[in-house]
C-alpha positions as CSV (number, residue, x, y, z in Angstrom):
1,X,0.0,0.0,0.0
2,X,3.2,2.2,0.9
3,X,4.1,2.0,-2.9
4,X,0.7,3.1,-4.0
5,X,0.5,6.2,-1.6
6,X,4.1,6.9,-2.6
7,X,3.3,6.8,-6.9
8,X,0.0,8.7,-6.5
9,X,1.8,11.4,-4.7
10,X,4.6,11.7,-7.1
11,X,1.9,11.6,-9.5
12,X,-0.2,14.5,-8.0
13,X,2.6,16.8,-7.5
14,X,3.6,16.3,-11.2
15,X,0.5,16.7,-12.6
16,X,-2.2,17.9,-9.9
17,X,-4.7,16.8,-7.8
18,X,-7.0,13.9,-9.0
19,X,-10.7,14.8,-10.1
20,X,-11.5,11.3,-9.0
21,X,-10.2,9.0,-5.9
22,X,-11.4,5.7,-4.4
23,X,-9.8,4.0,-1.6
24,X,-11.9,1.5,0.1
25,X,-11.5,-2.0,2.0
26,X,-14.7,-4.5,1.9
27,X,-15.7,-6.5,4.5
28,X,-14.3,-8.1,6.3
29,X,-11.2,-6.3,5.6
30,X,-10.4,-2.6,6.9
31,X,-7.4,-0.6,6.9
32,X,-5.2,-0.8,9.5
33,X,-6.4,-4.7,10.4
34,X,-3.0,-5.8,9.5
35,X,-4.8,-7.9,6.8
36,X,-4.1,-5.5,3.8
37,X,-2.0,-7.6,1.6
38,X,-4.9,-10.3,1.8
39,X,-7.6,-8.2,1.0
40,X,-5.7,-7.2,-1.7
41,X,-5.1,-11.0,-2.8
42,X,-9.1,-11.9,-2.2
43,X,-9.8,-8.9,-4.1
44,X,-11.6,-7.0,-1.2
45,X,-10.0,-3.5,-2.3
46,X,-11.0,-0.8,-4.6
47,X,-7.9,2.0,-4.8
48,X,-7.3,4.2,-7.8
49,X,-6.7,7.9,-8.7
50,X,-7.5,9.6,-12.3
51,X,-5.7,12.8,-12.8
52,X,-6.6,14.7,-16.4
53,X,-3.8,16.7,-17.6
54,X,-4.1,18.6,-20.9
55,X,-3.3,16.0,-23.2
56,X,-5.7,13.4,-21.8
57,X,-5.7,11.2,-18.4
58,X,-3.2,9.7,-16.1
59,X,-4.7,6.6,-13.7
60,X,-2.6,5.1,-11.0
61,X,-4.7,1.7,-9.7
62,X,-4.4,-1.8,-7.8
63,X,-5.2,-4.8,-9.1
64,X,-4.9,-7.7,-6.9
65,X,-1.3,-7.2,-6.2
66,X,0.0,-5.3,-8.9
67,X,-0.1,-1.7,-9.4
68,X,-1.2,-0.3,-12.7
69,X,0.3,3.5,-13.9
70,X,-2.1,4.2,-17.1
71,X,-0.9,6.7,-19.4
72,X,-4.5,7.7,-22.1
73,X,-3.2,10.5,-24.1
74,X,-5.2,12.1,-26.8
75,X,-2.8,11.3,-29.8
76,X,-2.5,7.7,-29.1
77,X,-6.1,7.2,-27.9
78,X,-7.3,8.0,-31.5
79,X,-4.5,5.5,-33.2
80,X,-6.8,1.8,-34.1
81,X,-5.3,-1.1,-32.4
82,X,-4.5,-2.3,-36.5
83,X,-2.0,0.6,-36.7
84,X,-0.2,-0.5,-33.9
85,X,-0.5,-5.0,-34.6
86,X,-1.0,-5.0,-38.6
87,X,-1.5,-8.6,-39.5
């Protein structure tokens, strides 16, 4: 969780604050129970952070363990997935 807090701040000072933040433990997991890494594992955890900057959207999320830096930018969002993996 450390890492995440640590990313999204780097993140937020680079490029603002985010219009949009979840952070949330399901039961029967809170924060602080000691149990974080196994909510995290059992998929009992909703965390992620969407910043827009001027040239489209940066996201910073967990899934199950991992932690997912998104980068949707306005050139490459309009670029079709053939022009990037012709056949």
């Amino acid at each position: 969780m450390d890492v995440y807090y640590r990313c999204k701040r780097l993140l937020t000072i680079q490029y603002g604050k985010p219009y949009y933040t979840i952070e949330k433990f399901y039961d029967p997991y809170s924060e602080g129970d000691s149990h974080e890494i196994e909510a995290l594992k059992s998929r009992h955890t909703q965390f992620g952070s969407y910043i827009e900057t001027r040239h489209g959207e940066i996201s910073i999320e967990i899934l199950n363990e991992y932690i997912l830096i998104m980068l949707d930018d306005e050139i490459n969002s309009f670029r079709s997935f053939d022009e990037d993996f012709p056949p």
